[in-house]
N, CA, C and O of each residue as an XYZ file, in Angstrom:
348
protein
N       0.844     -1.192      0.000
C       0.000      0.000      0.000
C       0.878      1.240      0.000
O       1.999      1.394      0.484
N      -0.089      2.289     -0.819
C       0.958      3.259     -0.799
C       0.877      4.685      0.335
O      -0.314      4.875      0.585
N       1.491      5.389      0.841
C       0.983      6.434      1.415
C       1.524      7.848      0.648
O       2.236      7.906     -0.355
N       0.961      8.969      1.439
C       1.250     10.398      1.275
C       2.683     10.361      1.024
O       3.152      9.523      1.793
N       3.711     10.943      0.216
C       5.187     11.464      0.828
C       5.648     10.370      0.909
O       6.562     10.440      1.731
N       5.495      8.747      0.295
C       6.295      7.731     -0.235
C       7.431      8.163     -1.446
O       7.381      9.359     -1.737
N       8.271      7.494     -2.062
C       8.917      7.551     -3.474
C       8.748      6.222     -4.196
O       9.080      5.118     -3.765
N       8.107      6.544     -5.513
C       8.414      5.420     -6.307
C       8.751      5.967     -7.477
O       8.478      7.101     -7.870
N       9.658      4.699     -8.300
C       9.924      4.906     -9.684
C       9.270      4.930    -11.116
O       9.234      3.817    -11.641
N       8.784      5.884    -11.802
C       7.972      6.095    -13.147
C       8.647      5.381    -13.978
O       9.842      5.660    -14.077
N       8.118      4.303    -14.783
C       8.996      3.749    -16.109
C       8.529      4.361    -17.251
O       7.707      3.760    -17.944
N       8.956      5.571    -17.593
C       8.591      6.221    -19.091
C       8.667      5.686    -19.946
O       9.357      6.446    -20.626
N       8.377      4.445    -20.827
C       8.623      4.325    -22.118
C       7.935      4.757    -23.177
O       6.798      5.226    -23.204
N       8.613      4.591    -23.959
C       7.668      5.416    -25.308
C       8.250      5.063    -26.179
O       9.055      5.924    -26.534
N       8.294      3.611    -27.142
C       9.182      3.829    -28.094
C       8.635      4.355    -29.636
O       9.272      4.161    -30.672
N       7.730      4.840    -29.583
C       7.747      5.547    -31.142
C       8.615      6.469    -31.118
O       9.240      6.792    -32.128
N       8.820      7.164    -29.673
C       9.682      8.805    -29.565
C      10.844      8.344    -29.440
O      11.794      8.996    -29.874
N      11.020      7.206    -28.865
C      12.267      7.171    -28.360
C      12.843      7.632    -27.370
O      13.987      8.087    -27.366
N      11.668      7.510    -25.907
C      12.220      8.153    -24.779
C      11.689      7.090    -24.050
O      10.538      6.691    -23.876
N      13.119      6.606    -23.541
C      13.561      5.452    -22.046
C      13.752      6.284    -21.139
O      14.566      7.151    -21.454
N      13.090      6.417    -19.572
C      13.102      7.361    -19.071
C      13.035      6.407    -17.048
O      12.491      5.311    -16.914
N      13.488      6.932    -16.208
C      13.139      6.620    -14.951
C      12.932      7.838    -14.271
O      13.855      8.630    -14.081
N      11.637      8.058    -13.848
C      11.697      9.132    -12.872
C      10.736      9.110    -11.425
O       9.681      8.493    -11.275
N      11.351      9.868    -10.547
C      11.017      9.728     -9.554
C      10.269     10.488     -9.313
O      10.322     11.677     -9.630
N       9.495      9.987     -8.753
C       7.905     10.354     -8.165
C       7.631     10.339     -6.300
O       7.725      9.344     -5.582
N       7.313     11.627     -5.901
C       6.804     11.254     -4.537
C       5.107     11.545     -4.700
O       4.657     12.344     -5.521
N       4.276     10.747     -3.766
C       2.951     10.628     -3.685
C       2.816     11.392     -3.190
O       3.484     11.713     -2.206
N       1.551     12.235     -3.837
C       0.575     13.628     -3.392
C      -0.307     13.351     -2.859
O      -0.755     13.880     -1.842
N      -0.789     12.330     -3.542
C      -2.814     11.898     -3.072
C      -2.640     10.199     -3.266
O      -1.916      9.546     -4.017
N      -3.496      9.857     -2.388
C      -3.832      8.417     -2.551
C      -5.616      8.211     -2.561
O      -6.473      8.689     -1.818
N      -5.690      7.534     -3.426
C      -7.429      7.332     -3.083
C      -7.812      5.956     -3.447
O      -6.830      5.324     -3.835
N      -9.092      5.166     -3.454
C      -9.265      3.846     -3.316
C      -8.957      3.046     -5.040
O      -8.971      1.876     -5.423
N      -8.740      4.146     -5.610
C      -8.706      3.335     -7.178
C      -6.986      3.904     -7.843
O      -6.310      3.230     -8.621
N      -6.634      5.113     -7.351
C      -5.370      5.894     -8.128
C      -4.643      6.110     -7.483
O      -4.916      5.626     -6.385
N      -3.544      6.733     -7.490
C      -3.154      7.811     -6.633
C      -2.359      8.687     -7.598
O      -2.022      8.178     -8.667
N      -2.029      9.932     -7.339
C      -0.716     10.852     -7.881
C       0.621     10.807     -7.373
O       0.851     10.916     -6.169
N       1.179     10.711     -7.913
C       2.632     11.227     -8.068
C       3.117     12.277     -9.031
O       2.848     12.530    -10.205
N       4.195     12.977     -7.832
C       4.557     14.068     -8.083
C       6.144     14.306     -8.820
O       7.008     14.170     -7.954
N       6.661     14.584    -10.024
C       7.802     14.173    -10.576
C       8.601     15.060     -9.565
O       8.040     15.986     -8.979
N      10.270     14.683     -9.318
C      10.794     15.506     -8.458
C      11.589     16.680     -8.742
O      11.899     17.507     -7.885
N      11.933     16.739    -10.039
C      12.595     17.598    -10.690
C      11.686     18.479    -11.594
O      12.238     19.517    -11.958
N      10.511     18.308    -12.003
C       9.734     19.520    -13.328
C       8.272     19.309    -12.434
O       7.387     19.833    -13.111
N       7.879     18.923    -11.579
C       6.705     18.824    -10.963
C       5.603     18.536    -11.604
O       4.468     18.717    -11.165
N       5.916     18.042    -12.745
C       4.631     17.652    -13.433
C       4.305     16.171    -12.524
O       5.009     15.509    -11.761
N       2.746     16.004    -13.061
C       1.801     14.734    -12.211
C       1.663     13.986    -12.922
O       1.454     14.329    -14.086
N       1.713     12.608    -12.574
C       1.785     11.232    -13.014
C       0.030     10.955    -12.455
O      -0.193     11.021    -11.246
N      -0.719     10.760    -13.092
C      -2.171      9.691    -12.369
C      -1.948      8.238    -12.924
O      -2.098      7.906    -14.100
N      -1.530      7.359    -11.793
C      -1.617      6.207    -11.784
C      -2.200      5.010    -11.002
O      -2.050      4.849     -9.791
N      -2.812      4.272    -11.744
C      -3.632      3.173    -10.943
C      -2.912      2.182    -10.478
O      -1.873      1.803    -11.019
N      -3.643      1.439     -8.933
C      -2.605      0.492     -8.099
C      -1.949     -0.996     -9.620
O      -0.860     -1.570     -9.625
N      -3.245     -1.186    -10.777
C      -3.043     -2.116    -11.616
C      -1.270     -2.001    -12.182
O      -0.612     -2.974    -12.549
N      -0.692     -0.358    -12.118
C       0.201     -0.406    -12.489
C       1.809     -0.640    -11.661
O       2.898     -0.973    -12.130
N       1.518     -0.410    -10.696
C       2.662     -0.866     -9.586
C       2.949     -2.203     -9.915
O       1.987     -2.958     -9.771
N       4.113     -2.775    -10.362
C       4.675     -3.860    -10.808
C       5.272     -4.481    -12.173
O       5.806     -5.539    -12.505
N       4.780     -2.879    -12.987
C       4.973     -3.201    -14.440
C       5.233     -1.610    -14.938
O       5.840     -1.617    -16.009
N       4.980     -0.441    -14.520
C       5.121      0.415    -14.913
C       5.572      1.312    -13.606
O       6.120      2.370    -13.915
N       5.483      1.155    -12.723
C       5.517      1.914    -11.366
C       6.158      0.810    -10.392
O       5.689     -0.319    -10.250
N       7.289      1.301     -9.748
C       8.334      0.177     -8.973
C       8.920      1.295     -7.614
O       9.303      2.464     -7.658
N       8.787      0.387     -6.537
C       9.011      0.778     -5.182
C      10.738      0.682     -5.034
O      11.273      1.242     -4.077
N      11.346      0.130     -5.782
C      12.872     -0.154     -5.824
C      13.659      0.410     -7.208
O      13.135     -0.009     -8.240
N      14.342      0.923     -7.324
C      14.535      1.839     -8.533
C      15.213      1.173     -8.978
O      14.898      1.272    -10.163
N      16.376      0.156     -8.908
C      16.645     -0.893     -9.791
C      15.880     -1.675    -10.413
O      16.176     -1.740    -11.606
N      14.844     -2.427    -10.055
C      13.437     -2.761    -10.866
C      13.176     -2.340    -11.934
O      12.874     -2.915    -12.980
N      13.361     -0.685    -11.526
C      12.773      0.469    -12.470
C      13.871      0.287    -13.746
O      13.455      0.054    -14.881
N      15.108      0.399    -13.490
C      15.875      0.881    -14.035
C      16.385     -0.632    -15.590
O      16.818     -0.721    -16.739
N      15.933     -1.402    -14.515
C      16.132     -3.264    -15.429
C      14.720     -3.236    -16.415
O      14.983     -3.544    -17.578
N      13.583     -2.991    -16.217
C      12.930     -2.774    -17.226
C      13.455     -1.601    -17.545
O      14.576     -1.936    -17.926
N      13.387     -0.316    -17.654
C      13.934      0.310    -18.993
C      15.400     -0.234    -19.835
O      15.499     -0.438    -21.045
N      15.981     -0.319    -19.264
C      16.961     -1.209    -20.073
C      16.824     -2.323    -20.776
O      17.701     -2.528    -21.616
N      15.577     -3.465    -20.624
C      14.902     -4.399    -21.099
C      14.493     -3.732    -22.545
O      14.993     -4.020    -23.632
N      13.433     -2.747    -22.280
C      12.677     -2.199    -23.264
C      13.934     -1.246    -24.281
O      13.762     -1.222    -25.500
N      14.581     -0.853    -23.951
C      15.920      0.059    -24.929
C      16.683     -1.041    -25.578
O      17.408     -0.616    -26.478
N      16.747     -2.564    -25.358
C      17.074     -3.388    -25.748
C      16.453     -3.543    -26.984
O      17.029     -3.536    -28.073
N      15.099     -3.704    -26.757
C      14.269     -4.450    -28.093
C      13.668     -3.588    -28.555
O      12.772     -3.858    -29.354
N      13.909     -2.472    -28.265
C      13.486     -1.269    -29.587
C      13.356     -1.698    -30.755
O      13.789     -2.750    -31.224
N      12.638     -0.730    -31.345
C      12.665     -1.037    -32.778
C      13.032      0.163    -33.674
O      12.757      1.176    -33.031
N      13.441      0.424    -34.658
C      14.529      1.082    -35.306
C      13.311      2.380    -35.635
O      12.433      1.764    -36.239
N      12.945      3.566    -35.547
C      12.154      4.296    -36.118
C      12.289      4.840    -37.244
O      11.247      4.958    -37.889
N      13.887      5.476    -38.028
C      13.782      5.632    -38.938
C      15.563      5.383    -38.996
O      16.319      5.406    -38.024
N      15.874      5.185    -40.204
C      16.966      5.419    -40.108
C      17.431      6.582    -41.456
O      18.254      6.214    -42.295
N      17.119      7.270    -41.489
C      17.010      8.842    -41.742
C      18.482      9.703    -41.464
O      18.959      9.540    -40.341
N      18.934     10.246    -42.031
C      20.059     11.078    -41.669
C      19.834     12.493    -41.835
O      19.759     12.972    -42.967
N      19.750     13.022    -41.058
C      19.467     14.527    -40.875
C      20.541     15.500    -41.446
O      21.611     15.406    -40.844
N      20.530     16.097    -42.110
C      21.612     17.297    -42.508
C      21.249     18.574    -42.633
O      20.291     18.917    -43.326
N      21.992     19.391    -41.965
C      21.846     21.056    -42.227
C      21.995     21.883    -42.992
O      23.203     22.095    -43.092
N      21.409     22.533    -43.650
C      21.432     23.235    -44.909
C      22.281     24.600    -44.474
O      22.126     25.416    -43.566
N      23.057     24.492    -45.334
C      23.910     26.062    -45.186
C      23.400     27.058    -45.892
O      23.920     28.173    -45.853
């Protein structure tokens, strides 16, 4: 269970963008179905349900950190495109 002023770890993935991400979250609100978390560095809010604690949301930040590295593993290539600057 979670309380007020706990820390857990956010697993950002996103691979269309291409952002593998861990961030830390302390709890704002808890209620019988969600709770919030609060990012610790840009203060933006996470709403997440208890369904996700164990797969997307981790109480141990190595957890956190072994799935994103899992998922940056098996990416998939989005473009392989070479960007150049026009003078």
């Amino acid at each position: 269970m979670l309380n007020k002023k706990d820390t857990v770890y956010y697993t950002r993935i996103i691979p269309n963008c291409g952002i593998y991400d861990v961030l830390e979250l302390k709890i704002r609100t808890v209620t019988d179905t969600y709770f919030v978390g609060v990012e610790k560095r840009d203060k933006q809010c996470f709403l997440l349900s208890y369904n996700d604690i164990g797969k997307i949301v981790f109480k141990d930040r190595k957890d956190a950190v072994m799935k994103v590295k899992e998922a940056e593993e098996h990416k998939k290539v989005i473009s392989d495109e070479i960007l150049y600057e026009e003078y």
